[in-house]
C-alpha positions as CSV (number, residue, x, y, z in Angstrom):
1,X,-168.5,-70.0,-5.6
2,X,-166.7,-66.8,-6.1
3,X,-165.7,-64.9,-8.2
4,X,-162.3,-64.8,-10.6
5,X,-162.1,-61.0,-9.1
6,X,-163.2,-61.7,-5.5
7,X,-160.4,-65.1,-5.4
8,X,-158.0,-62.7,-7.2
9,X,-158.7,-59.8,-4.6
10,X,-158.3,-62.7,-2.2
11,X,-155.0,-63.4,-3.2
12,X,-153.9,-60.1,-3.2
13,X,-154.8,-59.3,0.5
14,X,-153.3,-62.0,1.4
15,X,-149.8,-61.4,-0.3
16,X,-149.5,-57.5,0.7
17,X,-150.6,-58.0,4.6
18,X,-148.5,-61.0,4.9
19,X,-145.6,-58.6,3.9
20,X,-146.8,-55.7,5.9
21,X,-146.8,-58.3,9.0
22,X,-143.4,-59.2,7.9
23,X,-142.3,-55.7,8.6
24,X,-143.7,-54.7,11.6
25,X,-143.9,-57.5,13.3
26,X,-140.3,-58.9,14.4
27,X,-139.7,-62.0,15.4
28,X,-138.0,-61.8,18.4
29,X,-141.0,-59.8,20.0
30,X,-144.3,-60.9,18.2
31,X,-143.1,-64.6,17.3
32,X,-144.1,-66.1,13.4
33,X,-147.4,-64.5,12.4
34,X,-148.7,-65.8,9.0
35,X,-151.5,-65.1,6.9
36,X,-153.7,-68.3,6.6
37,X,-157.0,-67.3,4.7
38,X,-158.5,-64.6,3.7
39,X,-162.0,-64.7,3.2
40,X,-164.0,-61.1,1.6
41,X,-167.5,-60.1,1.5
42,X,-169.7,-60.2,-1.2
43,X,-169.9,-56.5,-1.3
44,X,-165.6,-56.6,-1.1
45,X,-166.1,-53.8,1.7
46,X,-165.2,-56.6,4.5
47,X,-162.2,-58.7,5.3
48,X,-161.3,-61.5,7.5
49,X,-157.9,-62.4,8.1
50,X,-157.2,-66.2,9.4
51,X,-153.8,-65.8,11.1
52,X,-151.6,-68.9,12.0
53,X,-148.7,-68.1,15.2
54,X,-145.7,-69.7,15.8
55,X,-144.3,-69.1,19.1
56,X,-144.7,-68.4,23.0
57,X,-148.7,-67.9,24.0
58,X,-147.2,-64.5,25.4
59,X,-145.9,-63.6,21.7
60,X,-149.5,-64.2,20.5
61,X,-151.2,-62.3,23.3
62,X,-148.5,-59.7,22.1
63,X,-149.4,-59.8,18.6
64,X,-153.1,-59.7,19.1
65,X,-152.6,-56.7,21.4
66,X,-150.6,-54.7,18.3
67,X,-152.9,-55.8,15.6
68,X,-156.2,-54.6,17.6
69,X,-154.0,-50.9,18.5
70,X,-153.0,-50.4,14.9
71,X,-155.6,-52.4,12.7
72,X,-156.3,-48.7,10.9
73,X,-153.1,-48.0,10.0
74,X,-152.4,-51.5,8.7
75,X,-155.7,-51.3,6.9
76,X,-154.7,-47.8,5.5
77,X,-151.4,-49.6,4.3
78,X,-153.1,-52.7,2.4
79,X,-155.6,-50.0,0.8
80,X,-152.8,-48.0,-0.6
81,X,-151.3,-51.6,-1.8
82,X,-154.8,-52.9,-3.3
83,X,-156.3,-50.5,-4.9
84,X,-160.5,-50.9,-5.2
85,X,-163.2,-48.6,-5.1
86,X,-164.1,-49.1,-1.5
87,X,-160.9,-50.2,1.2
88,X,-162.3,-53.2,3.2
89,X,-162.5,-53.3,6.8
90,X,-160.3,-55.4,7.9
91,X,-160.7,-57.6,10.9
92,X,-157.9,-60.3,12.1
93,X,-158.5,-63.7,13.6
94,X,-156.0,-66.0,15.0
95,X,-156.8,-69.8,13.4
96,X,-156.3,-72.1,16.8
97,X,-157.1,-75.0,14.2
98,X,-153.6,-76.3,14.3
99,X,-153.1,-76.2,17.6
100,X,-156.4,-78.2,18.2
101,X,-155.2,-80.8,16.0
102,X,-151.9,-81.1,17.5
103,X,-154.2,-81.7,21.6
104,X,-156.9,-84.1,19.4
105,X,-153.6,-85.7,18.6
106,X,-151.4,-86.0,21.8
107,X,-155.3,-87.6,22.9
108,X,-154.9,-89.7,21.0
109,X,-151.1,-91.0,21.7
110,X,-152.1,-91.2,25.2
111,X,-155.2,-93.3,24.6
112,X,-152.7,-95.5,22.7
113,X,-150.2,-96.0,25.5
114,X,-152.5,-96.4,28.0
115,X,-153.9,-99.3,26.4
116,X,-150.6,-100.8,25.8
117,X,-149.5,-100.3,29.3
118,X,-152.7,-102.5,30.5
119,X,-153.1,-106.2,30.3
């Protein structure tokens, strides 16, 4: 369990990069980028950012590319944001969870039709 600071530090990641992604990532070029989760280090000198996507696989691709190139000067802008003794490093992850769900699902429905279809 962690904690009070590390869930509040947590919170606070998330809220300023979700913002920051709000800015320089436009719609119409990068698709929806979210902020998911974001899980800290005991230590609070790493961070991983769970991203969800909305949009074309190109968008993500897109998005990925950007957030690898500048992932020190968005870092440099959430430290300035969250103030702590040490800045974390900051690495980003797309969650694919969703859209695994969504396949397990369509499985599923198809599994279901097939069986209706036969006698």
């Amino acid at each position: 369990m962690q904690s009070l600071r590390h869930q509040r530090i947590r919170e606070l990641l998330k809220r300023e990069t979700g913002e920051l992604l709000r800015q320089r990532l436009p719609l119409d070029s990068y698709g929806l980028v979210s902020v998911h989760e974001v899980f800290v280090a005991g230590d609070l000198k790493h961070a991983n950012i769970l991203l969800g996507h909305v949009g074309s696989k190109d968008q993500r691709d897109l998005a990925a590319k950007y957030l690898l190139r500048h992932r020190g000067e968005l870092q440099k802008e959430i430290s300035s944001q969250v103030v702590m003794k040490y800045a974390p490093q900051i690495r980003f992850t797309f969650d694919d969870s969703i859209e695994r769900g969504n396949d397990v699902l369509s499985i599923i429905e198809d599994m279901e039709h097939s069986e209706e279809s036969s006698p």
